[in-house]
N, C-alpha and C positions, 0 to 999 in steps of 0.2 A: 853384075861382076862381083865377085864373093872379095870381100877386103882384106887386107893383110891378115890380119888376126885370124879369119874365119879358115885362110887359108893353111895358116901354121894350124889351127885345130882339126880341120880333116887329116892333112897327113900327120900330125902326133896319134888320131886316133884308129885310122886304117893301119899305120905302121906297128901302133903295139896292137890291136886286132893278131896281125899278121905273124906277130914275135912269138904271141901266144900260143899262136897254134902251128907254128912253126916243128917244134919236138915230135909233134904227132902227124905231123904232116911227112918228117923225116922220118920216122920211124915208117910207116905206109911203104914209103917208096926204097926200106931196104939201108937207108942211109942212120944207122942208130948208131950215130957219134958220138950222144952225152952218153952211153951208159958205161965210158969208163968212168966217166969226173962223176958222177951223179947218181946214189942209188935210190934216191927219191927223186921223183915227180914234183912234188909242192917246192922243195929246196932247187931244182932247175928254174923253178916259175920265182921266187925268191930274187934268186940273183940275176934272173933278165927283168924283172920288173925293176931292183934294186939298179941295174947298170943303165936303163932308159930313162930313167928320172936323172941318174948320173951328168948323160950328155946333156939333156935339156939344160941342166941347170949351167954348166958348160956353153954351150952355146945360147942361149937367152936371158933375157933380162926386165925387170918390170913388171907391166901388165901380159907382154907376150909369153912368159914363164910360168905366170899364175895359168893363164890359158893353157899352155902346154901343158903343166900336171892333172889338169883336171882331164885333158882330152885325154892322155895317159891313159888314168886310173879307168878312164869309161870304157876306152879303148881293148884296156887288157880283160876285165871283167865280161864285155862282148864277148870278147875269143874265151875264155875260159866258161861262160854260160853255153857257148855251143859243147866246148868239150866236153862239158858234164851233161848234156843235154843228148850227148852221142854214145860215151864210155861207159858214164857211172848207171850202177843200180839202177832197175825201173822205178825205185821211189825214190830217185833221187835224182830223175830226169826233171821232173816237172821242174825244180829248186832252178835245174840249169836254163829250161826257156827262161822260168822267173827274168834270171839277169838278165840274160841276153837281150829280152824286151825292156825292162828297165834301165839297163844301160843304154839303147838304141833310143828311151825318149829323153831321157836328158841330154843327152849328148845334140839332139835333132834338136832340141828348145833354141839350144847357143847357135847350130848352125843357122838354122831359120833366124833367125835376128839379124846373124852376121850375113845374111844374103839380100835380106828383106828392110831392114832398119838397122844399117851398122852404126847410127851417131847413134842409135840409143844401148850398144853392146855394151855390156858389162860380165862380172864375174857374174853378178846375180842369173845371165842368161841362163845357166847350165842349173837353176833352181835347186840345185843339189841344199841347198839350205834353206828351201820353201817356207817350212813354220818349225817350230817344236811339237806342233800336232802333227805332220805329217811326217815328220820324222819317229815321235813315238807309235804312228798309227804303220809304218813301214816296219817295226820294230816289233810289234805284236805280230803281224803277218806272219814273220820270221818263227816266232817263238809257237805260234797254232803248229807252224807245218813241223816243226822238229819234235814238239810233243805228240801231235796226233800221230808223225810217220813212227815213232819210238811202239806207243800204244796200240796202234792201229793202223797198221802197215798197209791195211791192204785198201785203206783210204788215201793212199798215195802213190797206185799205180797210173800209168796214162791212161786216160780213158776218152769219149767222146766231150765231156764237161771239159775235161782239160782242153781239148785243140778246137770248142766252141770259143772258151776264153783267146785265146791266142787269136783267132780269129775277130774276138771283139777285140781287141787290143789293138791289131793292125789297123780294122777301119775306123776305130777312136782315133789312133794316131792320122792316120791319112785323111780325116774329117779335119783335127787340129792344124796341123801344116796346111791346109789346104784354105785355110780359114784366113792362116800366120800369112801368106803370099799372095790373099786375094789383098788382104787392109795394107799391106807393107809396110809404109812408116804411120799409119793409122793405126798398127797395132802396139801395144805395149802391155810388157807384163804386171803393170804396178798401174793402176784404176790413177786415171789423170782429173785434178782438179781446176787446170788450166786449160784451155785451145788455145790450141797452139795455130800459129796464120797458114799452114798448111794441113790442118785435121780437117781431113772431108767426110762426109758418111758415106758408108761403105756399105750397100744395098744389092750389088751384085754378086755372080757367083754361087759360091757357098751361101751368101749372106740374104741371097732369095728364100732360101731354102729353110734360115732359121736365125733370127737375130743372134742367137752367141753361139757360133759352129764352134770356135777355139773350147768353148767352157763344155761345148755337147761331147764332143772327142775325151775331152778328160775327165770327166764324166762317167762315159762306159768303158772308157782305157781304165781307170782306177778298179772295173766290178769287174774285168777281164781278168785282171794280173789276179784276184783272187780264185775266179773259175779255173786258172790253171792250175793257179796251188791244190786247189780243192781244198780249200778252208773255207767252213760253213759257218763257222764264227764270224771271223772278218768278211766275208761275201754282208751280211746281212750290216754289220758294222761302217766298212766301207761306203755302201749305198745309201745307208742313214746320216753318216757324216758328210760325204761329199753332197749329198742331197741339200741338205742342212746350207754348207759352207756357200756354195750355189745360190742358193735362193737368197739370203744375202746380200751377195757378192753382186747380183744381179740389179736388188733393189737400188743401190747405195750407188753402181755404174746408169742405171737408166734415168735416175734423179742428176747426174751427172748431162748425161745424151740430151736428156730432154732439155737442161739449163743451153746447150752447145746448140742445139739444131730445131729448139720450138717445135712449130706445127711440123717440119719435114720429118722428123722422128716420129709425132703423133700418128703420123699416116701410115707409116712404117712398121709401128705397133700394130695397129689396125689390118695390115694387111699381114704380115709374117710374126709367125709365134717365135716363141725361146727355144725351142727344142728336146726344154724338157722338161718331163713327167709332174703336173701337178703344180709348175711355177710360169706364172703371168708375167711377171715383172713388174714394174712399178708405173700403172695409170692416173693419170690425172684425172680422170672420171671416175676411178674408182672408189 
């Protein structure tokens, strides 16, 4: 049963999804009402983006408020990565999957929590402020594909590279969620230094298949989102830092695992690897 909160954030984010695409949805069918108020498009998206954050803040309050604007902004950026992923220029599709995926995994982070482990929901769920490295590493992404598409256009048409990424991207994500609702309140996004009296290990599932599915998915979600840019820079960038942060990330949780669960984790090393490329994780025989 999805909790209060998770449920005010589907619909804040299905409804501006829907807002968004609403103008072009009317225009299609003949019904082109804005184009007396509105001789811009981005000034129409303005002032319905402007008037939805409006009611929210109107009708909620608290922690449900903060959830609501974030579902918003994910919401409306969804519908607007498909527009541009459908209208604009062919080098300026790729930009539109870009969000449309990037929007649909944050936004899925917060839902899965709020489905899966609603005591442990918070603002953090929607990760949108993950690090200052992921935020400057999302930020160069940006800056490859606007310089290369300016220079070098014709590295920024759709190609097979691109809807290979998109592809990796969906089964990253659907590898992660899959991960997120096999652990459910065993899972959390912040590496636990306590057991808690109901963390059990979580060996089935997904979790036959690879001791950290959540970290595998985001992983080749992160090398995805740049195959579709087709940024060759960050493609090789991306793979070396998340590789990096991973390996880690991995060590510092298994020294964790193994403190929580002894010999049943040791066996569990033994039989199922990490999932990925090059990282063991942290043995005690080793």
């Amino acid at each position: 049963m999805l909790c209060r909160d998770g449920a005010v954030s589907l619909f804040c984010f299905i409804a501006a999804a829907l807002i968004s695409l609403s103008p072009e949805l009317q225009c299609r069918l003949g019904f082109n009402i804005y184009a007396a108020y509105f001789t811009n498009i981005w000034s129409l998206h303005a002032v319905q983006y402007v008037s939805i954050n409006v009611l929210a803040l109107l009708a909620l309050r608290g922690f449900a408020y903060q959830v609501a604007v974030r579902a918003l902004f994910l919401g409306y950026v969804f519908g607007i990565g498909i527009l541009v992923s459908i209208n604009a220029p062919p080098s300026w599709q790729l930009f539109g999957i870009y969000w449309t995926v990037l929007a649909s995994f944050h936004y899925s982070e917060f839902l899965a929590i709020a489905w899966t482990n609603p005591a442990m929901l918070s603002i953090d769920s929607f990760i949108l402020n993950h690090s200052v490295a992921y935020g400057i590493a999302a930020c160069l992404s940006w800056i490859e594909f606007l310089i290369e598409r300016h220079y070098f256009n014709g590295m920024k048409m759709p190609s097979v590279v691109s809807y290979l990424g998109l592809m990796l991207c969906i089964s990253g994500e659907m590898l992660r969620k899959l991960a997120m609702c096999t652990a459910k309140h065993n899972f959390n996004h912040v590496v636990q230094s306590e057991k808690s009296d109901n963390h059990e290990l979580v060996t089935h599932g997904v979790y036959n298949l690879c001791r950290h599915p959540s970290y595998v998915g985001w992983f080749y979600w992160s090398i995805g989102t740049q195959l579709i840019l087709q940024n060759p820079l960050c493609l090789f960038a991306y793979a070396l830092m998340s590789w990096s942060f991973f390996h880690d990330r991995i060590l510092i949780e298994e020294i964790t695992l193994l403190n929580f669960f002894g010999d049943d984790y040791v066996k569990y090393q033994e039989r199922v690897g990490t999932g990925l490329p090059f990282i063991s994780g942290y043995k005690i025989n080793s």
